[in-house]
C-alpha positions in Angstrom: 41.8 -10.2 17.9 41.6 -11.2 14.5 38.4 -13.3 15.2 36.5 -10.0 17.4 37.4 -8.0 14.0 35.9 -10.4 11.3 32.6 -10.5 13.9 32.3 -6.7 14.1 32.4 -6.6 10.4 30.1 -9.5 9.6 27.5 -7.9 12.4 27.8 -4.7 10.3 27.6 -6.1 6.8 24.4 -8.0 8.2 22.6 -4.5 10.0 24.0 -3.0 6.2 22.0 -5.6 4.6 18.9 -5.5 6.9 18.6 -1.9 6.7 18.6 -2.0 2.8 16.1 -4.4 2.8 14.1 -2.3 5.2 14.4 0.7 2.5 12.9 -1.9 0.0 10.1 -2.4 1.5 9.5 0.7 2.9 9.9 2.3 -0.7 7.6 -0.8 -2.6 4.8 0.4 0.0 4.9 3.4 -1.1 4.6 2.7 -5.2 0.5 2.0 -4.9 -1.2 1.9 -7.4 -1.8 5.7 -9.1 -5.1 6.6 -10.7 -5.3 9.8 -13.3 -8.0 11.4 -15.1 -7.5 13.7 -18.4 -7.5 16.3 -19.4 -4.5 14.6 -21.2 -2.0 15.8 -24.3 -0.7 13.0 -26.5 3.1 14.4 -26.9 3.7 11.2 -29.2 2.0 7.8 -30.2 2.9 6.0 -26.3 3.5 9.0 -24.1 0.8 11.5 -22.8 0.9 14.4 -21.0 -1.1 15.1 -17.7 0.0 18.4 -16.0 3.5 17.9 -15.4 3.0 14.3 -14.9 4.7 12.3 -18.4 2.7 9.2 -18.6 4.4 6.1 -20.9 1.7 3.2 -22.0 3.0 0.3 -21.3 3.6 -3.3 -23.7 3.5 -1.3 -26.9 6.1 0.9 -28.6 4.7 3.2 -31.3 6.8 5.2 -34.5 8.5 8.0 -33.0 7.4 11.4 -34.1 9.4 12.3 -37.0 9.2 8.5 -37.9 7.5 7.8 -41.4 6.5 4.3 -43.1 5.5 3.0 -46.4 2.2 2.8 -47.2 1.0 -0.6 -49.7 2.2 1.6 -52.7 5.6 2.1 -50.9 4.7 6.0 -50.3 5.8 7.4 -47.3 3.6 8.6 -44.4 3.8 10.1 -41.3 2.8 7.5 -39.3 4.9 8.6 -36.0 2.0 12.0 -35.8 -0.6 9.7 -37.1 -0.1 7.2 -34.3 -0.1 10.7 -32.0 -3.4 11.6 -33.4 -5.0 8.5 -32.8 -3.9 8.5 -28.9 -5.3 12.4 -28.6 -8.8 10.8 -30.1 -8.7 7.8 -27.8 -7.9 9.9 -24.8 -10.7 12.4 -25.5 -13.6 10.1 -25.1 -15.4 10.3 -22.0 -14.3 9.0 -18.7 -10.5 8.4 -20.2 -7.9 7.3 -17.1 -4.7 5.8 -16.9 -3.4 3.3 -13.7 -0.1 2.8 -13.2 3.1 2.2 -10.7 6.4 2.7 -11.7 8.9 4.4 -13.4 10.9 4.2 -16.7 14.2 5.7 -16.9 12.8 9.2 -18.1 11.0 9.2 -15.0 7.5 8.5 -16.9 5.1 7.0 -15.0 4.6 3.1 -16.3 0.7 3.1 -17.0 -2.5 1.4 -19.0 -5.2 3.7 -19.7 -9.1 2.8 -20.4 -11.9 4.8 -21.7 -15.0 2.8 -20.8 -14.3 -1.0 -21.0 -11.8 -1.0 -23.3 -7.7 -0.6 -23.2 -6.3 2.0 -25.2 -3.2 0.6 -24.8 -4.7 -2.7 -26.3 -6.9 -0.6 -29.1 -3.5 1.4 -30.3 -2.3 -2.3 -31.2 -4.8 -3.7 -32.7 -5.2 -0.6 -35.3 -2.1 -0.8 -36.3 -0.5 2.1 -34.9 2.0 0.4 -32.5 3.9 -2.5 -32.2 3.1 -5.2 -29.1 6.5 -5.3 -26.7 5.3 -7.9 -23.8 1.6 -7.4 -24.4 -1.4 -7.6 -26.8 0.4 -10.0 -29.1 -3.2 -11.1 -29.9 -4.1 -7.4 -30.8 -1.2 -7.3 -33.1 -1.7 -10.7 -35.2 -5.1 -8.9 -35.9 -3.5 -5.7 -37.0 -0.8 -7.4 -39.1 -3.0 -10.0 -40.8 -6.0 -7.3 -41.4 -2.9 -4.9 -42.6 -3.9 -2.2 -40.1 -1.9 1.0 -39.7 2.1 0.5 -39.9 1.0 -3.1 -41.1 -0.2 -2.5 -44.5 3.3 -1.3 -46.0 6.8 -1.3 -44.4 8.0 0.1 -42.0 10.8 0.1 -38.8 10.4 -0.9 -35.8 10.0 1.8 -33.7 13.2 0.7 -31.5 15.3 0.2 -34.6 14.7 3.4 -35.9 15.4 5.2 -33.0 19.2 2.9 -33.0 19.4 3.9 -36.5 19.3 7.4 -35.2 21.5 7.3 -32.6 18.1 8.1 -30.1 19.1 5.1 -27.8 21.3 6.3 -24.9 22.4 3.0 -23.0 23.5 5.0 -19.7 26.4 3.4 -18.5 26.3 0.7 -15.7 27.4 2.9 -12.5 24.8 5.7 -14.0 21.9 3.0 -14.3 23.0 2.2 -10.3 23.1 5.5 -9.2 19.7 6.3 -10.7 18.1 3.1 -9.6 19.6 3.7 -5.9 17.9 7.6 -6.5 14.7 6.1 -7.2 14.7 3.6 -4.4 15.3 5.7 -2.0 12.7 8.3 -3.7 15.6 10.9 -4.8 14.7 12.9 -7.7 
């Protein structure tokens, strides 16, 4: 009896397991690739606007907003709206899009845009207005040894200032489950 019973239960943990795998695939099928054109609204330095679609660039995090550096004399700027600016120019040139597939925990859409040939992602680096985080580590020795942007003073690193602020929620581990099982099964 006790033998049937441990069979039952291993047959259903294994049909549990297939099936979840099944929902994997069946949900990584459906994350192609998407392609968007402007018009576009910078809402900050990394984060655009395309209808109701919130678009984060990817492997660079730029000053917040609010967020203000030192320039070389030590006088403050607004570098956060500055870094915003120079995203609204970049993404008003001609033939502007943005690729991307996947989702960050504000349910932005994970993306690298290009105007022309060139990365905008790459080109807010390498003028200083953002820090590299797992890309364009080449475009930001540039910045940093040219003093570009945030560069040629002091300044916070976008991610500490936002700890500093308490702007960092760290959702707790059953609420980072739950939201990844949401999205994996394409929940909103």
């Amino acid at each position: 009896m006790m033998r049937a019973l441990r069979m039952v239960r291993e047959g259903v943990l294994v049909i549990a397991l297939f099936s979840l795998l099944l929902l994997i695939v069946a949900k990584l099928d459906r994350s192609q690739e998407v392609e968007i054109s402007g018009p576009f609204h910078a809402i900050d330095g990394d984060t655009l606007a395309a209808g109701d679609e919130r678009l984060r660039l990817t492997g660079l995090d730029a000053p917040e907003l609010d967020q203000t550096c030192e320039d070389s004399g030590g006088a403050a700027w607004d570098c956060g709206r500055d870094a915003r600016q120079l995203l609204a120019r970049l993404v008003r040139q001609s033939a502007a899009t943005c690729h991307g597939r996947g989702r960050d925990r504000y349910r932005r859409l994970l993306v690298t845009c290009r105007a022309g040939a060139g990365s905008i992602n790459a080109e807010l680096v390498r003028r200083g207005m953002a820090v590299a985080a797992g890309q364009f580590e080449q475009e930001q020795a540039a910045a940093r040894g040219e003093r570009q942007g945030i560069w040629a003073g002091e300044f916070d690193a976008p991610r500490d200032w936002r700890a500093s602020r308490g702007l960092m929620d760290s959702p707790d581990t059953f609420s980072a489950l739950l939201d990844w099982s949401k999205r994996l099964v394409g929940w909103p």
